[in-house]
The first five atom37 places (N, CA, C, CB, O) and aatype in JSON, in Angstrom:
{
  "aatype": [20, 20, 20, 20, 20, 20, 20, 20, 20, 20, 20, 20, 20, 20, 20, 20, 20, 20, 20, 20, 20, 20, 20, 20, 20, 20, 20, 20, 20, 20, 20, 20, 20, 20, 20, 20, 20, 20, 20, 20, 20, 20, 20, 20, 20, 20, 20, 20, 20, 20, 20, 20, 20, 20, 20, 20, 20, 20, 20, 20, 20, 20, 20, 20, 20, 20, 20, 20, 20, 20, 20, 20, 20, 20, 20, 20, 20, 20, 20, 20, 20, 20, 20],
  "atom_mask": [
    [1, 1, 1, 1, 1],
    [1, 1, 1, 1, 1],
    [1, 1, 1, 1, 1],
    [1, 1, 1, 1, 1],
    [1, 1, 1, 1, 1],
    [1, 1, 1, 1, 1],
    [1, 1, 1, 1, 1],
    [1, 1, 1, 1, 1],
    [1, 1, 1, 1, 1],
    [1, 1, 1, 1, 1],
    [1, 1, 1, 1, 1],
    [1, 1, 1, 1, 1],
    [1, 1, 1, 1, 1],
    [1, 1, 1, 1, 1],
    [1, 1, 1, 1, 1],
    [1, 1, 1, 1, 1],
    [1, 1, 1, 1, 1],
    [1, 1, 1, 1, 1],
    [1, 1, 1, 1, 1],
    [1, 1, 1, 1, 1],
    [1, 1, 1, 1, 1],
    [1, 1, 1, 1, 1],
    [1, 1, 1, 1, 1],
    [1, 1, 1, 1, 1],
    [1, 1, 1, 1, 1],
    [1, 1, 1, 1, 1],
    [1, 1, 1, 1, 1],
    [1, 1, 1, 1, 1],
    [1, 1, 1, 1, 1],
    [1, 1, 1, 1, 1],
    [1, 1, 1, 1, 1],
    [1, 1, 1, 1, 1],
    [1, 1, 1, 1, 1],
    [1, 1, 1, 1, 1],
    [1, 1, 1, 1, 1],
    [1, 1, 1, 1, 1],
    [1, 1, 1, 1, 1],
    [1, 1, 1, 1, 1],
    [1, 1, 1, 1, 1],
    [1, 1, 1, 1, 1],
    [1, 1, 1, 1, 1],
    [1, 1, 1, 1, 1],
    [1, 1, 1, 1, 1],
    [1, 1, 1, 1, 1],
    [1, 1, 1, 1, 1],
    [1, 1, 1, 1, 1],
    [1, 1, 1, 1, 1],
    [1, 1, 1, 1, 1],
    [1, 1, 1, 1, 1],
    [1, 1, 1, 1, 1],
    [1, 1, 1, 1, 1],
    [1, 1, 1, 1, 1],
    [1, 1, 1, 1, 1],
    [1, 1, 1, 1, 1],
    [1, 1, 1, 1, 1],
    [1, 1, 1, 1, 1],
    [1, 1, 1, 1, 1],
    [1, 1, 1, 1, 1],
    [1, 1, 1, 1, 1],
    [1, 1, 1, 1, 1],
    [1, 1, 1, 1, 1],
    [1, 1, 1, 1, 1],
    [1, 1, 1, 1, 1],
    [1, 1, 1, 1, 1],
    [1, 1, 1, 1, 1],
    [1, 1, 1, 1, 1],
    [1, 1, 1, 1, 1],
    [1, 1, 1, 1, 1],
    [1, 1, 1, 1, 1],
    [1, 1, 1, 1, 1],
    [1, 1, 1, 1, 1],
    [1, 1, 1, 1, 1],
    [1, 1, 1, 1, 1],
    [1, 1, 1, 1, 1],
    [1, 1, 1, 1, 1],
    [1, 1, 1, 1, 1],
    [1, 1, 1, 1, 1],
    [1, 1, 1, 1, 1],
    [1, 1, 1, 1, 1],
    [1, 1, 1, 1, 1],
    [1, 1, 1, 1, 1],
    [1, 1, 1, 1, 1],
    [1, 1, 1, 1, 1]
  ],
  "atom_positions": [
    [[92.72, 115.35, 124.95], [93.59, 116.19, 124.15], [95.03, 115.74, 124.37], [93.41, 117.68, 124.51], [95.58, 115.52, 125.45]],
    [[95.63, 115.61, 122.92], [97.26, 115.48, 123.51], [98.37, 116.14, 124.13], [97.86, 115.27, 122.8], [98.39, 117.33, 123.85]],
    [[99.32, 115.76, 124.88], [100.3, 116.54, 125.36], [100.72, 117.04, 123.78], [101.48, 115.69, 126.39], [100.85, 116.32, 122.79]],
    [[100.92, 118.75, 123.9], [101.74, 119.13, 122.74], [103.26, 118.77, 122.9], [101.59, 120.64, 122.51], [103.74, 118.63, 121.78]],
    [[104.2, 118.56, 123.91], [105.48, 118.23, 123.37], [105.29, 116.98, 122.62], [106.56, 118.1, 124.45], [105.9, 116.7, 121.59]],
    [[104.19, 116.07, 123.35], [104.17, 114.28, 122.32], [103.97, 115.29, 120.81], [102.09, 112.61, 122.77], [104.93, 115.05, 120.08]],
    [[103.52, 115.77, 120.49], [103.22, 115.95, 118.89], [104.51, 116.35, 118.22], [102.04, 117.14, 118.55], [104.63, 116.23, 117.0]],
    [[105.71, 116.95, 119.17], [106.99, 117.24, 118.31], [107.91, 115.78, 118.31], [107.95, 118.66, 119.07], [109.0, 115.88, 117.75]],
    [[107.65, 114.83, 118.72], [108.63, 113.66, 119.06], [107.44, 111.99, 118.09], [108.83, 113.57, 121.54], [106.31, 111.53, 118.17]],
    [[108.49, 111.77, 117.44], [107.95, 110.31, 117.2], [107.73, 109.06, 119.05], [109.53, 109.53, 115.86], [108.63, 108.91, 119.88]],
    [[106.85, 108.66, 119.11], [106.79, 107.95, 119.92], [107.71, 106.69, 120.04], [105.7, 107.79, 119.89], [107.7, 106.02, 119.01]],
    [[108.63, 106.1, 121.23], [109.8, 105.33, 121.31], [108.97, 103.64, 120.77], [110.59, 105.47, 123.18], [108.03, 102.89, 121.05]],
    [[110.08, 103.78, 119.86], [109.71, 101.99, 119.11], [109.09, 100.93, 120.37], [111.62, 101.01, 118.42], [108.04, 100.35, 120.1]],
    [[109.61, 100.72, 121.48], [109.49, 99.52, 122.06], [107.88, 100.01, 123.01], [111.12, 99.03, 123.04], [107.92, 100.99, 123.75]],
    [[106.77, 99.31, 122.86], [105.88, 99.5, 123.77], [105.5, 99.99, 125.08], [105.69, 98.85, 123.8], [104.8, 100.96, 125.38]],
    [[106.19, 98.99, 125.91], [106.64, 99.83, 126.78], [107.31, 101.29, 127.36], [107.0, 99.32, 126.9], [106.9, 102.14, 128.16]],
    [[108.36, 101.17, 126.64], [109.09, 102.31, 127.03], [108.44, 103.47, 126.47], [110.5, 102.23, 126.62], [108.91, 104.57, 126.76]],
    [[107.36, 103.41, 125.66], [106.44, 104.21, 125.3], [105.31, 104.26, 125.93], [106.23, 104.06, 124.26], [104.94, 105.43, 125.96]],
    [[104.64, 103.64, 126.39], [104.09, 103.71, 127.84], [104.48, 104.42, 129.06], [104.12, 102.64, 128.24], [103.65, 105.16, 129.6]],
    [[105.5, 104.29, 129.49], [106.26, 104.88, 130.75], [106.54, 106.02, 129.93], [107.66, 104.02, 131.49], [106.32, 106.96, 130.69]],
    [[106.86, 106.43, 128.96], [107.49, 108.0, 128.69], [106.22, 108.58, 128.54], [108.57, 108.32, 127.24], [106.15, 109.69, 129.08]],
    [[104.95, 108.1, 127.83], [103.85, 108.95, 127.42], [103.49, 109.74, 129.06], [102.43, 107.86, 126.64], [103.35, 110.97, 129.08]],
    [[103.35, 108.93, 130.34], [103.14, 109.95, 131.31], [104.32, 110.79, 132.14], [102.38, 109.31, 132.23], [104.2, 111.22, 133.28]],
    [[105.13, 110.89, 131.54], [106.19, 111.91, 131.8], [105.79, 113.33, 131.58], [107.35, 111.65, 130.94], [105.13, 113.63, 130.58]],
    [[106.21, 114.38, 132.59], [105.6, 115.67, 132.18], [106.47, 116.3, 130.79], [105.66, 116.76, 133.57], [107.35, 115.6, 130.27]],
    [[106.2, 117.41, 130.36], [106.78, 117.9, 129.51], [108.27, 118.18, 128.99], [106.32, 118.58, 129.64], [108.91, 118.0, 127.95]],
    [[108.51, 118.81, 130.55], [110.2, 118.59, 130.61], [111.11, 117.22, 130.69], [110.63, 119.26, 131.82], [112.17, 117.06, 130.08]],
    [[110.55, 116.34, 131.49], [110.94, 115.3, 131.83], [110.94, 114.39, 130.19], [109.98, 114.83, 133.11], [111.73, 113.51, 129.86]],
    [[109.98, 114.88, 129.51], [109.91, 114.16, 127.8], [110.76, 114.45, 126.97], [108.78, 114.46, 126.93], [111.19, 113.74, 126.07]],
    [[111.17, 116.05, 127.35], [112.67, 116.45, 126.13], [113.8, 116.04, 127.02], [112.99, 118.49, 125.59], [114.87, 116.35, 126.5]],
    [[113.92, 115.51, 128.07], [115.31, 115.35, 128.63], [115.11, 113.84, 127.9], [115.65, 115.55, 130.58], [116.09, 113.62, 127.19]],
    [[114.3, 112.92, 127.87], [114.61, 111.27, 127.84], [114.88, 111.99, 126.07], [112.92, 109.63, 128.39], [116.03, 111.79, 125.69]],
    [[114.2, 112.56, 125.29], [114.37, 112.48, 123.69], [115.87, 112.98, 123.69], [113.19, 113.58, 122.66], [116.63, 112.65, 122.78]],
    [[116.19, 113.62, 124.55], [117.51, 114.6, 124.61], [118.41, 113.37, 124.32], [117.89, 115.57, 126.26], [119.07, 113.18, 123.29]],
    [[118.29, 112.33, 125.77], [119.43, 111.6, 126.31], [119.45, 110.25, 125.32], [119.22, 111.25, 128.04], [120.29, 109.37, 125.14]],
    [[118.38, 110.46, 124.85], [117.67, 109.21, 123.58], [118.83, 109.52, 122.82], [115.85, 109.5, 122.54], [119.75, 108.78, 123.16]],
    [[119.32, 110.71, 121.51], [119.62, 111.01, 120.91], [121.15, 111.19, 121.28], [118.83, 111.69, 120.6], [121.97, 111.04, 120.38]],
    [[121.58, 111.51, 122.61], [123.2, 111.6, 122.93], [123.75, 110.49, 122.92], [123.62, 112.14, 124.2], [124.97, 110.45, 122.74]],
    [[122.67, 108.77, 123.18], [123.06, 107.56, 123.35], [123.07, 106.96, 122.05], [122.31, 106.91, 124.28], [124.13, 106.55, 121.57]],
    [[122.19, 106.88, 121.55], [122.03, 106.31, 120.24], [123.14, 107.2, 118.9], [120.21, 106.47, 119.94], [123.14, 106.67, 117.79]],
    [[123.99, 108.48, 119.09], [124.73, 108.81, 117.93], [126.13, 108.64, 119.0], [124.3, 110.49, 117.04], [127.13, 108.14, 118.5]],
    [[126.16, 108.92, 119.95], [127.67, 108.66, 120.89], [128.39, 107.49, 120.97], [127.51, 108.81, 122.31], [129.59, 107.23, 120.87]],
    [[126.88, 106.48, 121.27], [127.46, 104.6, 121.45], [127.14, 104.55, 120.81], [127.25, 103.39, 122.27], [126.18, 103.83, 121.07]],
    [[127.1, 104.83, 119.49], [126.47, 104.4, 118.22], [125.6, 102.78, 118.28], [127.8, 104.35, 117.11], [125.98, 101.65, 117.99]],
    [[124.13, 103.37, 118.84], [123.65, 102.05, 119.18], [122.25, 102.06, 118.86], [123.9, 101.66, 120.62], [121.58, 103.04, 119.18]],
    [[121.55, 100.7, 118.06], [120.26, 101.29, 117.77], [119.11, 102.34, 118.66], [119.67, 100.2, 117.51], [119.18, 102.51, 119.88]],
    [[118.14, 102.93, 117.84], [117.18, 104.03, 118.57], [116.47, 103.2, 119.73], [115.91, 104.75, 117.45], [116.47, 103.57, 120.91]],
    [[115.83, 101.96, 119.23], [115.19, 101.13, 120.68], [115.93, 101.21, 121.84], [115.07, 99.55, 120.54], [115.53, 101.76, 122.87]],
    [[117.37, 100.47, 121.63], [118.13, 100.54, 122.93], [118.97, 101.89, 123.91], [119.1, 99.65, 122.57], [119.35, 101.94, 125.08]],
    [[119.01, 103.01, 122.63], [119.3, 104.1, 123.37], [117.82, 104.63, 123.92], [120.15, 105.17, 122.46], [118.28, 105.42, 124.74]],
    [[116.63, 104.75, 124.04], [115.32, 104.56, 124.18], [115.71, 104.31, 125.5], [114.48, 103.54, 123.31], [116.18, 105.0, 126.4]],
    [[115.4, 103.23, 125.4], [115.19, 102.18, 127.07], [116.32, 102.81, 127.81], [115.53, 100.06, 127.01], [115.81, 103.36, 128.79]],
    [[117.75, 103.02, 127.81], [118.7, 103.45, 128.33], [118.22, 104.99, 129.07], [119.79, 103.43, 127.25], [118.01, 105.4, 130.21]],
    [[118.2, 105.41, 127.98], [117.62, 106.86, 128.5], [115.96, 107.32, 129.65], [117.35, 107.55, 126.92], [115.54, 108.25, 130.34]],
    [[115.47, 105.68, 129.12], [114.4, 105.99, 130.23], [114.83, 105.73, 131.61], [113.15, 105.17, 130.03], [114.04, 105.89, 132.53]],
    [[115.89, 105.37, 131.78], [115.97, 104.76, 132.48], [117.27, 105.82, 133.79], [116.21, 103.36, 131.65], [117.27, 105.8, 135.02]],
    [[118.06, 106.5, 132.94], [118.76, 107.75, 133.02], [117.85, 108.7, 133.7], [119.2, 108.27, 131.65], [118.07, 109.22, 134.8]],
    [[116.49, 108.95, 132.71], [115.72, 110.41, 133.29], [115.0, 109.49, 134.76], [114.13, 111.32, 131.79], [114.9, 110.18, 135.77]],
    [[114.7, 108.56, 134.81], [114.0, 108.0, 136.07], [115.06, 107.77, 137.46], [113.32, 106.46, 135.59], [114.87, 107.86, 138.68]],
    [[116.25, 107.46, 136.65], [117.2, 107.31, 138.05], [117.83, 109.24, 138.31], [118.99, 105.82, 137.58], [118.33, 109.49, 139.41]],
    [[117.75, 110.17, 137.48], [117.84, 111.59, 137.62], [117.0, 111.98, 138.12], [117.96, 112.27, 136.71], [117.39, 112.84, 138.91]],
    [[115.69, 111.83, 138.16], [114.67, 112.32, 138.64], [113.5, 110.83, 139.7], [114.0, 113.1, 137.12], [112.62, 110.13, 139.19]],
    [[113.8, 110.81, 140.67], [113.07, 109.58, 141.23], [111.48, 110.28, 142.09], [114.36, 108.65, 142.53], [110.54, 109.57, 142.45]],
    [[111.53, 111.88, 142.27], [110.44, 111.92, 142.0], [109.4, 111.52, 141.09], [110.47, 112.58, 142.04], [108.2, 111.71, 141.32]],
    [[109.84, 110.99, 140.1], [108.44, 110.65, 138.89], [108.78, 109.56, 138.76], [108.21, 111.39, 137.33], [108.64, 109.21, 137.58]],
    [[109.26, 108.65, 139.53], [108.9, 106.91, 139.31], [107.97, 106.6, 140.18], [110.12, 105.8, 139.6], [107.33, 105.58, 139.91]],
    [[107.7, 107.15, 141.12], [106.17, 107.22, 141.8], [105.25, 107.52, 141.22], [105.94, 108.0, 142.73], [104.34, 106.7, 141.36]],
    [[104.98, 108.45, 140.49], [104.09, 109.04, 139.58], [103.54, 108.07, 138.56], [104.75, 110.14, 138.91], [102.46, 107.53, 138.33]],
    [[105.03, 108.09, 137.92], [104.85, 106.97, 136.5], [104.26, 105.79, 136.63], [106.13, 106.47, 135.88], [103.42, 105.35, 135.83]],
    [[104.73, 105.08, 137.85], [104.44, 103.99, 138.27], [102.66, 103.33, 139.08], [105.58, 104.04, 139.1], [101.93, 102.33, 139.07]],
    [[102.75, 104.85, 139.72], [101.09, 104.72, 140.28], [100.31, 105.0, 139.03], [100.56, 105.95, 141.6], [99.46, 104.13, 138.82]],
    [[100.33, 105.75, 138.34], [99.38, 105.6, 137.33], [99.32, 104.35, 136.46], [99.52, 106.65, 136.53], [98.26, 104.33, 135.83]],
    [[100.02, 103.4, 136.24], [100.12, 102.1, 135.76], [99.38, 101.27, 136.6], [101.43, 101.65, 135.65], [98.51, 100.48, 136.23]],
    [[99.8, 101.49, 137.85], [98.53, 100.45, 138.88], [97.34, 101.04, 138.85], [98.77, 100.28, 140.63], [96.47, 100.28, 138.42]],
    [[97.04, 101.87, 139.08], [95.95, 102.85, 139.19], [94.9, 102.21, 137.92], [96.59, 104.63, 138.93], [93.71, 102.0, 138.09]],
    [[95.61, 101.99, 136.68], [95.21, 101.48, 135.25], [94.53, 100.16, 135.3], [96.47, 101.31, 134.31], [93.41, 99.9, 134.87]],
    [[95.45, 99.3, 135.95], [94.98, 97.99, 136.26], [94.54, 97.63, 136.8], [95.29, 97.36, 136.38], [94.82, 96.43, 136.79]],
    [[93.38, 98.0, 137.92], [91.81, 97.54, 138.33], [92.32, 96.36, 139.65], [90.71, 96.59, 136.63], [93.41, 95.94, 140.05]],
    [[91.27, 96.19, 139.91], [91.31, 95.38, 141.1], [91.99, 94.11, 140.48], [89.8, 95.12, 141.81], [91.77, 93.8, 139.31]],
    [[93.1, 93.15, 141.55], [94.02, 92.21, 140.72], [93.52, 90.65, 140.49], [95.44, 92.16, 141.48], [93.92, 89.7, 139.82]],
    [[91.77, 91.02, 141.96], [91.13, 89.83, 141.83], [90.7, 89.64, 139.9], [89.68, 89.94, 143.02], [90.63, 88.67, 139.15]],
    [[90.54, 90.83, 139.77], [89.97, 90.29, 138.15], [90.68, 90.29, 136.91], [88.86, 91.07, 137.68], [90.51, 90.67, 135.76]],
    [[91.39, 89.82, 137.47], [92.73, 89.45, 136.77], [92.69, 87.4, 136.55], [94.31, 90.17, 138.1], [93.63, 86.81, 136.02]]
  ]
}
């Protein structure tokens, strides 16, 4: 089942950074759309790059959930022999 805040937000253009935001909790998802939107109309700068900026804002604001974010990405990728 989906997170309901993902259903109020278009998902961030660049792959990645849509990756790392999809396991963000709820709150932590309207602060990056928040800071998405203060960067991209303030520095008047495309949506991708205020995106990435802002992920990057809510992760250095909150460094509890770069552990989080981050173990579930390894966690994803399986033993590295089979790689």
């Amino acid at each position: 089942m989906q997170n309901p805040v993902e259903d109020d937000f278009l998902p961030p253009s660049d792959p990645l950074v849509a990756d790392l935001v999809s396991k963000l909790d709820d709150n932590l998802r309207e602060a990056f759309e928040e800071r998405a939107g203060i960067i991209e109309f303030d520095a008047n700068l495309p949506r991708a790059h205020a995106e990435c900026l802002a992920l990057l804002n809510v992760l250095v604001s909150h460094p509890e959930c770069v552990s989080a974010v981050f173990a579930r990405n390894i966690e994803g990728e399986g033993d590295a022999d089979s790689h």
